[in-house]
Every structure is written in C-alpha cells, then in structure tokens.
C-alpha positions in Angstrom: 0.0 0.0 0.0 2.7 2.4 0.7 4.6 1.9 -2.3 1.2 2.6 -4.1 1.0 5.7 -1.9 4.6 6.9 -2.9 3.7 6.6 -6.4 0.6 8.1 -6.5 2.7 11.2 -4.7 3.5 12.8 -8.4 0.0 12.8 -9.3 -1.5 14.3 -6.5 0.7 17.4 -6.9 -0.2 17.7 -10.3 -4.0 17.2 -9.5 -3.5 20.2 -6.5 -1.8 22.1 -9.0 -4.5 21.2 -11.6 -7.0 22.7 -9.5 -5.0 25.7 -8.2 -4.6 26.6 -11.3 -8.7 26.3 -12.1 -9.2 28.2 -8.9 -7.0 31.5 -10.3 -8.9 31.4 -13.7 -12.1 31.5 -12.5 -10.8 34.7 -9.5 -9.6 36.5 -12.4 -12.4 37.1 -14.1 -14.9 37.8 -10.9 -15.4 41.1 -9.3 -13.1 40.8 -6.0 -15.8 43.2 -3.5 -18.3 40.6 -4.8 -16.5 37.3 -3.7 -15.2 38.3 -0.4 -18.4 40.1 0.2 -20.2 36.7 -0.8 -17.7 34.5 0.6 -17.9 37.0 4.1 -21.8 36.4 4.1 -21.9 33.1 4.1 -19.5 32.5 6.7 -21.5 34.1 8.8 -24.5 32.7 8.3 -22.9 28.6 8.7 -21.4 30.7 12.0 -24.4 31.8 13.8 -25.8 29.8 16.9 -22.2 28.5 16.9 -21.0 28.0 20.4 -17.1 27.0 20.4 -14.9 25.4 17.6 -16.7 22.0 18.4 -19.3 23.0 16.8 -18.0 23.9 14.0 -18.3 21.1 10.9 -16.8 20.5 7.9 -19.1 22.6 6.0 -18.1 25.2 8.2 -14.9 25.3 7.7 -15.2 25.4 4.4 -16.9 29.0 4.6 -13.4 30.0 6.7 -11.5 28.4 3.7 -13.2 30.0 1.5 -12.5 34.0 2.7 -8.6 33.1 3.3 -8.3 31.2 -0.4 -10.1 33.6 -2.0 -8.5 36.6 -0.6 -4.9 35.2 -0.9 -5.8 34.4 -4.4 -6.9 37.8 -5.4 -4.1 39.5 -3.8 -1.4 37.3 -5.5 -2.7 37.1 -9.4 -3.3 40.1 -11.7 -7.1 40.2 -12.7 -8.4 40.1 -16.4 -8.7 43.4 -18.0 -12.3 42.4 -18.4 -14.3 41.5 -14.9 -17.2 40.4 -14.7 -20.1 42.9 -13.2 -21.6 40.1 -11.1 -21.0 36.4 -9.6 -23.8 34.0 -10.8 -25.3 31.2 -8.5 -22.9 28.7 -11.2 -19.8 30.6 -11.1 -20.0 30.7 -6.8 -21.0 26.9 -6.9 -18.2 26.0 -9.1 -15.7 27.9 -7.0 -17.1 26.5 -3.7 -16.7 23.0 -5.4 -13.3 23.7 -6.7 -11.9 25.1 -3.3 -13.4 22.0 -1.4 -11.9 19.8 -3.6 -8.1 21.6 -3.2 -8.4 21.7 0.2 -9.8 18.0 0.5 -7.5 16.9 -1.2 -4.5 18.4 0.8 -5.9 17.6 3.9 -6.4 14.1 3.1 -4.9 12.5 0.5 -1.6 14.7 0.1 -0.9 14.6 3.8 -0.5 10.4 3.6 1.1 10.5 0.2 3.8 13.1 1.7 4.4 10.7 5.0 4.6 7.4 2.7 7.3 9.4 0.7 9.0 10.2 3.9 8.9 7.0 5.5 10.2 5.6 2.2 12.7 8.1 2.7 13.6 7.3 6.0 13.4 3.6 5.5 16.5 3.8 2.4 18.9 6.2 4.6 18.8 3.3 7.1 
C-alpha cells in the first residue's frame, strides 16, 4: 500500500496544481468586492448559533476556507482586463466545489502521500 502511496505522490501534486490553477482562472475574471463580500456572508451565516470550535463542521470550515483562499488568491494574481459585473449562483458553486476539492485533497490525500514518501525516505537512509 505504501509503495502505491509513494507513487501516486507525483500525481496528487499535479491534480492540487491542476485545480489551483482552475481556482485562479475563474478569481480572475470575478469582481473581488463581490466574492469576499459573498464568501464574508456566508460564513457568517454557517457561523451563527455557533457556540465554540466543536461545533463547528466541515461545511463550516469550508466557509473560513473560502475567505482566506479567495483573498490570498486575489491579492497574488493580476485580474483580467475584463471583470465580470456580477457572480452567478454557477460561477459561486463552481468555485465553492473547486476550493473544497483543493483543500480536501490536501488535507487528506496529500498529507499520507507526503508521509509514505517520507517513511520511504527514511526507510532507504537506514
């Protein structure tokens, strides 16, 4: 299993950079005020009648995601000449979908790719 895991390793990083890359193209060409603003809204409204961290979910934490990402992606690309006036219900949804998927992604599979590299690592020095 872990030499499956070290292998897969390559592709993973290509798929995370795959989708960073989808992430950026789709930032570019949205109005920034209008996706934090969105992205600010409905954080707060997955946050409310929250207690303490606990009770916080994945969805949840998604929203969070979802303001940093998007923020540190507007601040670190150039935008198209040509922004759109407005974000439609599709173009939101396919963002949110896209973000999950990075962040799942590096929170799940990446992370055990990265320590079966490491072990394997480990295991030849010895």
């Amino acid at each position: 299993m872990q030499n499956k895991l070290v292998e897969r390793y390559p592709e993973v990083c290509q798929e995370i950079d795959c989708k960073v890359s989808k992430i950026v193209e789709k930032i570019k060409i949205l109005p920034p005020e209008e996706l934090l603003k969105r992205a600010y809204w409905e954080m707060a409204a997955c946050h409310i009648n929250k207690k303490s961290e606990a009770d916080i979910g994945f969805d949840e934490g998604l929203s969070l995601r979802m303001i940093d990402y998007v923020q540190s992606i507007i601040v670190s690309v150039q935008p198209e000449d040509l922004v759109a006036a407005e974000i439609t219900e599709d173009q939101w949804s396919e963002l949110k979908t896209l973000v999950k998927n990075l962040f799942t992604q590096l929170n799940f599979e990446y992370q055990i790719c990265l320590r079966s590299c490491e072990d394997r690592r480990l295991k030849d020095r010895s």
